[in-house]
N, C-alpha and C positions, 0 to 999 in steps of 0.2 A: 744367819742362815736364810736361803731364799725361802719363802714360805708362801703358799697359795692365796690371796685374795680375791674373794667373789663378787662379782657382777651384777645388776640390773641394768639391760639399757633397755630403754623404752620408745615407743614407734606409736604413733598415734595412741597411746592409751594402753597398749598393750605390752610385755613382755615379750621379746624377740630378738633374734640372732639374725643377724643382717651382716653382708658382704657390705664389709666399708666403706669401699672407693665406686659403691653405687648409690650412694646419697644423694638426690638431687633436691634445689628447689623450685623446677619447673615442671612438678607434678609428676615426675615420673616416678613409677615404684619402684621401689628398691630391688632389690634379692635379696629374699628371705630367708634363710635356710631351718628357722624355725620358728611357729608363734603357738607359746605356749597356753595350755588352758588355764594355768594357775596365774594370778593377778601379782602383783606387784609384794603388796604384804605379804604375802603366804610368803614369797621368796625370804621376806626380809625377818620374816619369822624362823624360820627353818635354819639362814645367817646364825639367829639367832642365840636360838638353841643349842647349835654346834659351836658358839663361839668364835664363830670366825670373822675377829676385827680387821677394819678396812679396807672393807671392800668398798665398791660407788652404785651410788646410781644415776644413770647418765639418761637426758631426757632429749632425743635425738627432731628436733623441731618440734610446732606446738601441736596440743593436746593432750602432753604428760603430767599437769601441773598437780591434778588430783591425784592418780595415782602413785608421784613422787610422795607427796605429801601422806600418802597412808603410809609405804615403805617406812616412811620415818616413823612415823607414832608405833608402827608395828616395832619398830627397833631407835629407841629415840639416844641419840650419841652413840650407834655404831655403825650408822653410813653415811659415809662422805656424798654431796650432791651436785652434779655437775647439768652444765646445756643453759646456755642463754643466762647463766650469774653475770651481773653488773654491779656497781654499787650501789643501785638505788633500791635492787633487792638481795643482797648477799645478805644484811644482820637479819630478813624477815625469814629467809631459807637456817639460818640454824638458828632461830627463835622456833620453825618448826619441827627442829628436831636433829638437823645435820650435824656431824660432828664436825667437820669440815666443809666450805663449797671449792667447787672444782673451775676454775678458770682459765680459757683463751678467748675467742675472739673480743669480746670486750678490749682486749689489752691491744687492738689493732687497730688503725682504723680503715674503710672498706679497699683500700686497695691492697692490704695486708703491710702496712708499715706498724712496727711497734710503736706505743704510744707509753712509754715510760713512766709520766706524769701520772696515768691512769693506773697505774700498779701503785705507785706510792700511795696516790687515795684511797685504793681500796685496804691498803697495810695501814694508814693510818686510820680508817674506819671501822674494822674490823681484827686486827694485827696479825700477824704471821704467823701466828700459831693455830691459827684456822682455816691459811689458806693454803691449798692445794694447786701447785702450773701445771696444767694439761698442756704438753711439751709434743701433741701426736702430732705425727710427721709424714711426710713423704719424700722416699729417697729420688737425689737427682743427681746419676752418676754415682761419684765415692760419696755423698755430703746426701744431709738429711736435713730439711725446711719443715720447722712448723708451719701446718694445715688448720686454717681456722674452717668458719660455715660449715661446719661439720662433712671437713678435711677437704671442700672444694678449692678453697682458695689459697696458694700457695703462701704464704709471708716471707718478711726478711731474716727472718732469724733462724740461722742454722745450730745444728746440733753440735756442740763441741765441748770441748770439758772447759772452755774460755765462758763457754755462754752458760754452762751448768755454774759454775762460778761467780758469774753475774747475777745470777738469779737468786743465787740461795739464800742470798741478806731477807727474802723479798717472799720465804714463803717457808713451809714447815717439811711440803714433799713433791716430788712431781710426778706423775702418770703420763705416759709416751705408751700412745697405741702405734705399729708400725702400721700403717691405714692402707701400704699398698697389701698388703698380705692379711689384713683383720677380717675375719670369717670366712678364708679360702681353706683352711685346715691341711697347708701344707707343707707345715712347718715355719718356724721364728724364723726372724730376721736378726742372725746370729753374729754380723759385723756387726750390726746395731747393739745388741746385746753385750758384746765384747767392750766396743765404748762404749758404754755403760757404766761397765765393770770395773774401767778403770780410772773412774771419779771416786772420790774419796770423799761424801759431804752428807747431804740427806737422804731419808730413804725416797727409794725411786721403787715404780711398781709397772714394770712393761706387759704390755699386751697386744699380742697380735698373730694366728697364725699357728698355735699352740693344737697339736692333732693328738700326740699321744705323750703316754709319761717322759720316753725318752725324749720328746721338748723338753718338758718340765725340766728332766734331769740335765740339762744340755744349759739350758738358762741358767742353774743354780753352778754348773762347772764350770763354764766360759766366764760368768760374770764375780767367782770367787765368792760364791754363795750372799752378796751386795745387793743383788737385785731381784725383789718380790714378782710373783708372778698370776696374773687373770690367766683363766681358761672359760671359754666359752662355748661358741656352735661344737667343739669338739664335745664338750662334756653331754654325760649322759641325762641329767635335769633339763637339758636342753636341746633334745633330743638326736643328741649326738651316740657317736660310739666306741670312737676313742678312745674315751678317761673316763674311768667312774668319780663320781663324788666320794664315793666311800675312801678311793685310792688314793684321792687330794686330801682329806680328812687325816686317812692315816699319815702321808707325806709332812703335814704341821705339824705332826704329836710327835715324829721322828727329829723334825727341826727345832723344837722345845729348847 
């Protein structure tokens, strides 16, 4: 059954719901749509508390490095950790605490060609039971390209259940934000969602675009309840309006 997984992404050091496809690296700011007062831990405390395994925390360029790392002690083996893993630091990120780390652009190299080799060493250094493919994408036409540089750069590798199938030898789960629609709150990208749906292999945990329950419940119909779901800038923790937390809480205890 599709069941809620919650989020940290992080922006200079802080907590924040950012419009995706404004990510730049030549210093321009993003679009915010929230920066919260509470720190990294507190979130991953609260995670915590409520039980809600699997979520990520994603470190959106540098100056997250601390804050990632309390997230974790605050919750040590219940969040996966994503942004800038490589394999010269993936085994020091869950020595500090990840249950999993989250990887793309590494697996590229900078004109967005996949780099195959580089996936095999990081599964023979760490193995696949720890690792996480961040699979996020941008649609072009019918077909959907993973987005590495945190989702500026297009790559070779499209989305298909050929390439979800290639992959799986090679990791434990994947995470696919739909990056043209992540933090516009107006609704999934529910082609996308659909193929999804209709892979039969590891769990897959989509996010992108999620404004009220009826996303939620629209991911968990389309995809034949297969595919796990983030909610963000819409949720009310975040100072959204949409979806309460309480209402994703209840929705996992329904899913049980």
């Amino acid at each position: 059954m599709t069941r809620f997984r919650p989020c940290i992404d992080l922006h200079n050091g802080l907590v924040k719901q950012i419009v995706g496809g404004t990510l730049r690296d030549d210093g321009t700011q993003p679009a915010e749509n929230h920066v919260s007062q509470h720190d990294a831990a507190w979130f991953a405390s609260k995670y915590r508390d409520d039980q809600l395994n699997g979520g990520h925390v994603i470190k959106l360029g540098p100056g997250n490095e601390s804050a990632a790392k309390a997230a974790l002690a605050a919750w040590p083996g219940g969040l996966q950790v994503g942004g800038g893993i490589t394999d010269q630091n993936a085994a020091d990120w869950l020595e500090a605490g990840a249950s999993h780390v989250i990887v793309t652009s590494w697996l590229f190299d900078n004109t967005g060609q996949f780099m195959p080799k580089r996936l095999d060493q990081l599964v023979r250094s760490i193995g696949r039971e720890r690792l996480v493919l961040d699979l996020s994408c941008r649609r072009d036409g019918d077909a959907w390209y993973v987005a590495m540089n945190r989702w500026q750069t297009r790559t070779n590798v499209n989305i298909d259940l050929n390439t979800l199938d290639r992959l799986a030898a090679s990791a434990s789960e994947f995470l696919i934000h739909a990056a043209d629609v992540e933090g516009l709150c107006r609704g999934v990208d529910l082609e996308l969602v659909q193929l999804l749906g209709h892979w039969n292999g590891l769990p897959i945990t989509y996010a992108g675009g999620a404004a009220n329950m009826n996303d939620v419940e629209q991911v968990a119909e389309i995809s034949n309840g297969t595919v796990d779901v983030t909610v963000g800038s819409a949720l009310d923790i975040f100072g959204g309006s949409g979806i309460k937390y309480q209402d994703l809480l209840n929705w996992n205890d329904r899913s049980k």
